[in-house]
C-alpha positions as a printed Julia matrix, in Angstrom:
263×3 Matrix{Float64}:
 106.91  12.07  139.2
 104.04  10.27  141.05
 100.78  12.01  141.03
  98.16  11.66  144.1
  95.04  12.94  143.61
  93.0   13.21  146.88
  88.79  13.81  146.83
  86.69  14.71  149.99
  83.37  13.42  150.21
  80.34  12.78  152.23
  77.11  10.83  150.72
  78.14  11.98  147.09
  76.91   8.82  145.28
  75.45  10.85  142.55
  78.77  12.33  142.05
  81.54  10.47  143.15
  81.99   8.06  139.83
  82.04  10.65  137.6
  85.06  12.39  139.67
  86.95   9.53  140.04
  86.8    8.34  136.29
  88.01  11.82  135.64
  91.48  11.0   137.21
  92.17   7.34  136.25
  95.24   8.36  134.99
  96.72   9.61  138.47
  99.35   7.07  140.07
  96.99   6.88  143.23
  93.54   7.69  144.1
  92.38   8.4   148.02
  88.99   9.25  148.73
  88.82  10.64  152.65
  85.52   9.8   153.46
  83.6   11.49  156.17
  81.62   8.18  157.09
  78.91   7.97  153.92
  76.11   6.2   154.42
  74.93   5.9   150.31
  77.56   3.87  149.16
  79.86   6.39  147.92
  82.81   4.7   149.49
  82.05   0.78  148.25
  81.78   2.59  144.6
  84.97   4.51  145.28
  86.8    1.18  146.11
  84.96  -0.46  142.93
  86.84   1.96  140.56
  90.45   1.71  142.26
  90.23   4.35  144.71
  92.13   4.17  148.19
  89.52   4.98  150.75
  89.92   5.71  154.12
  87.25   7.38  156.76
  88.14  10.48  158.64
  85.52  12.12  161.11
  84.36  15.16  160.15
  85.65  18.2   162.1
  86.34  20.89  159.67
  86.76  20.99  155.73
  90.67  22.41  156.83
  91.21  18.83  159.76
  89.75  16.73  156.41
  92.26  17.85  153.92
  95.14  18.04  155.91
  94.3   14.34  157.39
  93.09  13.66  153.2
  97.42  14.74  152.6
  99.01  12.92  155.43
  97.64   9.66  153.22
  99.12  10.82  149.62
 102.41   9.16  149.22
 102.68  11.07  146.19
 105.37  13.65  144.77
 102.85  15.7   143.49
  99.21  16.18  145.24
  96.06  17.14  143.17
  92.86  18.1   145.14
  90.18  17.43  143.46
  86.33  17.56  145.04
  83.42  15.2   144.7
  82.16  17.97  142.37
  84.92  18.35  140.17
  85.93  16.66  137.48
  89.04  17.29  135.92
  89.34  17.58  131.93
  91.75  16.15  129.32
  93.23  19.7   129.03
  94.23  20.03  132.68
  95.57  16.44  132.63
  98.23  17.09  129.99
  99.14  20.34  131.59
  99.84  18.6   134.78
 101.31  15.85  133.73
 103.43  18.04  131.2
 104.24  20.28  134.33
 104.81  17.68  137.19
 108.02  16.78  135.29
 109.78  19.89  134.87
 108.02  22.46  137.77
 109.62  25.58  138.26
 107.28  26.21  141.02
 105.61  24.28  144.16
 102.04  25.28  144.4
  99.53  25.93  141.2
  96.16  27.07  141.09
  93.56  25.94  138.86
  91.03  27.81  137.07
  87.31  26.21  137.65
  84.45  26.28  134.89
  80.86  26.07  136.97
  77.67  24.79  135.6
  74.54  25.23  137.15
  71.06  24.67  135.95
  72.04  23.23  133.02
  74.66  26.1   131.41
  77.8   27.33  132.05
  77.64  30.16  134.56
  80.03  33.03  132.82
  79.36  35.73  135.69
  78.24  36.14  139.11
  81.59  36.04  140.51
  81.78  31.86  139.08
  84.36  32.99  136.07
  86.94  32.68  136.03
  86.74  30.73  139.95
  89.24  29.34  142.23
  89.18  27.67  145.31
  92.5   26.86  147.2
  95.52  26.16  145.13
  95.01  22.35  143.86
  98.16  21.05  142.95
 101.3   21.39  145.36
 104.55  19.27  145.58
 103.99  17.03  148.6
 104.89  18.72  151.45
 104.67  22.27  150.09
 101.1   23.42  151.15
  98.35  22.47  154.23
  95.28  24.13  155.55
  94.25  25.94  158.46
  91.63  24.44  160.6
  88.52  26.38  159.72
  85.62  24.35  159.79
  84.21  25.67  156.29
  85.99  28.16  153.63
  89.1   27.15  154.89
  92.35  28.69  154.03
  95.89  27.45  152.94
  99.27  27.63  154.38
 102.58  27.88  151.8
 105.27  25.89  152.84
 107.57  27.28  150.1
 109.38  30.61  149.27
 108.7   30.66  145.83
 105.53  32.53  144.19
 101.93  30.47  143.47
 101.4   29.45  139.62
  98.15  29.51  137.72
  97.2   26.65  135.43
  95.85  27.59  131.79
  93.81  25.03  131.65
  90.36  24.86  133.29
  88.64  21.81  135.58
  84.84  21.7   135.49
  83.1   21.99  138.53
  79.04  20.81  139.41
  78.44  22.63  142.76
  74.69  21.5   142.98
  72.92  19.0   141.33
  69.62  20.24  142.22
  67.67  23.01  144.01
  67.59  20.95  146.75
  71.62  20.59  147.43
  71.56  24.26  147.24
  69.28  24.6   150.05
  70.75  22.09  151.66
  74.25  23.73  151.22
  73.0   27.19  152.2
  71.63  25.35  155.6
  74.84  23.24  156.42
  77.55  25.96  155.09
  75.44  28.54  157.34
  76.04  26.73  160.52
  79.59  25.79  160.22
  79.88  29.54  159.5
  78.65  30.48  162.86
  81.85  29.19  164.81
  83.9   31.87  162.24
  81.44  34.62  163.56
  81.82  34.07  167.23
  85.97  33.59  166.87
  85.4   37.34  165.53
  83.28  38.59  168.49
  80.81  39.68  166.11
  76.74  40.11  167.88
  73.72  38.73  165.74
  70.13  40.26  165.31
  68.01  39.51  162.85
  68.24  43.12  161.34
  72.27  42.6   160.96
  70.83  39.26  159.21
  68.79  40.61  156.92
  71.69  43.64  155.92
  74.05  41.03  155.56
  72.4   38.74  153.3
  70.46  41.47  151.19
  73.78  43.29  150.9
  75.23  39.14  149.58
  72.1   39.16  146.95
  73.29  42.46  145.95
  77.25  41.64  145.24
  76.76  38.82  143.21
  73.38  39.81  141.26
  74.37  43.63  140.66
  78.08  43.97  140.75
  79.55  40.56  139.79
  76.82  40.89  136.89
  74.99  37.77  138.12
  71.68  39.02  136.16
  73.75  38.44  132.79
  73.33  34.4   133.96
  69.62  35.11  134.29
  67.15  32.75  136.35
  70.53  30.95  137.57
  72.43  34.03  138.08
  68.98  35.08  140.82
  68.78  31.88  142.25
  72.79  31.42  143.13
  72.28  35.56  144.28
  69.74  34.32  146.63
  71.14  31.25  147.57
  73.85  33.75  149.21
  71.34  35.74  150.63
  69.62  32.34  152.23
  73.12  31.34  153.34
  74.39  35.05  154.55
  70.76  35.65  156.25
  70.77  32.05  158.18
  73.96  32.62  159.62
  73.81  35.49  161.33
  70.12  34.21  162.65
  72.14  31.12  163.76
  74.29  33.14  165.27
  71.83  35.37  166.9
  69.51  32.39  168.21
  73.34  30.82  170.13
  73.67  34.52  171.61
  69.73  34.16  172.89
  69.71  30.67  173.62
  66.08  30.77  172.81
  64.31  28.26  174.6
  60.46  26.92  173.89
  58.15  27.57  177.02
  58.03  24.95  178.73
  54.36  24.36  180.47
  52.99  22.97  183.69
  51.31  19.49  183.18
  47.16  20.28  182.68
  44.52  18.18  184.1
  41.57  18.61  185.3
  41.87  20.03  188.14
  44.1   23.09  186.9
  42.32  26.96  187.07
């Protein structure tokens, strides 16, 4: 059975080699590029990697345009940061030739700050289901946290085998994360009819802090379980600002020219 593995990306030259190396062995590599500017796309090409360049309108309008370019009988989703290890390889390899099923998930370690992050809702963590028979499985077209469609009657598998994932390589992708994530989240907000105020803002995110630094445990990861418990507050909190300021449509004053002849 042929294997395609497809990766998203957009200016992840920090991150992109190390994902692709992790899935040489795949029968084809394509790397839907939202128009990168850092060379993550010449290094893609470099290390074998199909790449074509899709505009960005939504994480679900990426992966399902990503899909329509996998030729494969198999598909394996894999992000910019992910990397997939030897153990999930032989499992889907091993499985890809005698599946009972059509669409697997796959469990996800996360590091962060420099350990493995055991709680605050990161362990065990899945995303959409990553492998799926060609055919079997697209996306709806949310523009972030999008969700999947089944094409098939039978039941969703679970891998044993855990990928690693690197969701920010710095402080600084997590703020910058929080800020992009927040308004792409906006648009989900408004399809709901919900109204914004900065006190809904602040509930909302403090009650986010709260969820993943009290009851998913996230104080058992210490000073990275606060910071990822208040990098969903940030997130949370901007939204609903975001989505308060579209609802005002602030505006700055805008003043008469002064010379010197104004009183």
């Amino acid at each position: 059975m042929k294997i395609s593995v497809y990766i998203i990306a957009y200016n992840e030259i920090d991150k992109i080699q190390e994902c692709i190396n992790s899935v040489l062995w795949a029968d084809e590599i394509i790397l839907a590029d939202s128009n990168s500017t850092d060379g993550t796309s010449e290094i893609a090409t470099e290390l074998g990697a199909k790449v074509v360049h899709i505009p960005f309108h939504g994480y679900g309008d990426l992966r399902n345009q990503a899909i329509s370019h996998c030729s494969g009988d198999w598909i394996f989703s894999l992000d910019s940061d992910e990397r997939c290890t030897i153990e999930a390889r032989d499992e889907i390899m091993m499985l890809t030739n005698n599946a009972k099923l059509d669409i697997y998930r796959i469990p996800r370690k996360n590091f962060f700050m420099g350990k493995w992050i055991k709680y605050s809702g990161w362990y065990p963590n899945f995303r959409q289901p990553q492998l799926f028979k060609n055919g079997k499985m697209s996306y709806n077209m949310e523009k972030v946290h999008e969700g999947f469609i089944s094409h098939s009657n039978k039941e969703i598998g679970t891998l044993k085998n855990f990928i690693w994932q690197f969701p920010f390589k710095n402080i600084e992708e997590v703020i910058y994360k929080a800020n992009r994530y927040s308004s792409l989240g906006v648009s989900k907000l408004q399809e709901k009819g919900l109204k914004g105020s900065i006190f809904k803002a602040f509930l909302h995110g403090s009650w986010s802090f709260i969820k993943h630094y009290i009851f998913k445990l996230g104080f058992l990861d210490g000073g990275p379980g606060f910071v990822i418990a208040f990098g969903n507050f940030e997130g949370t909190f901007y939204r609903y600002v975001k989505l308060t300021e579209a609802q005002k449509n602030w505006k700055p004053m805008i003043n008469k020219p002064i010379n010197k002849s104004n009183k």
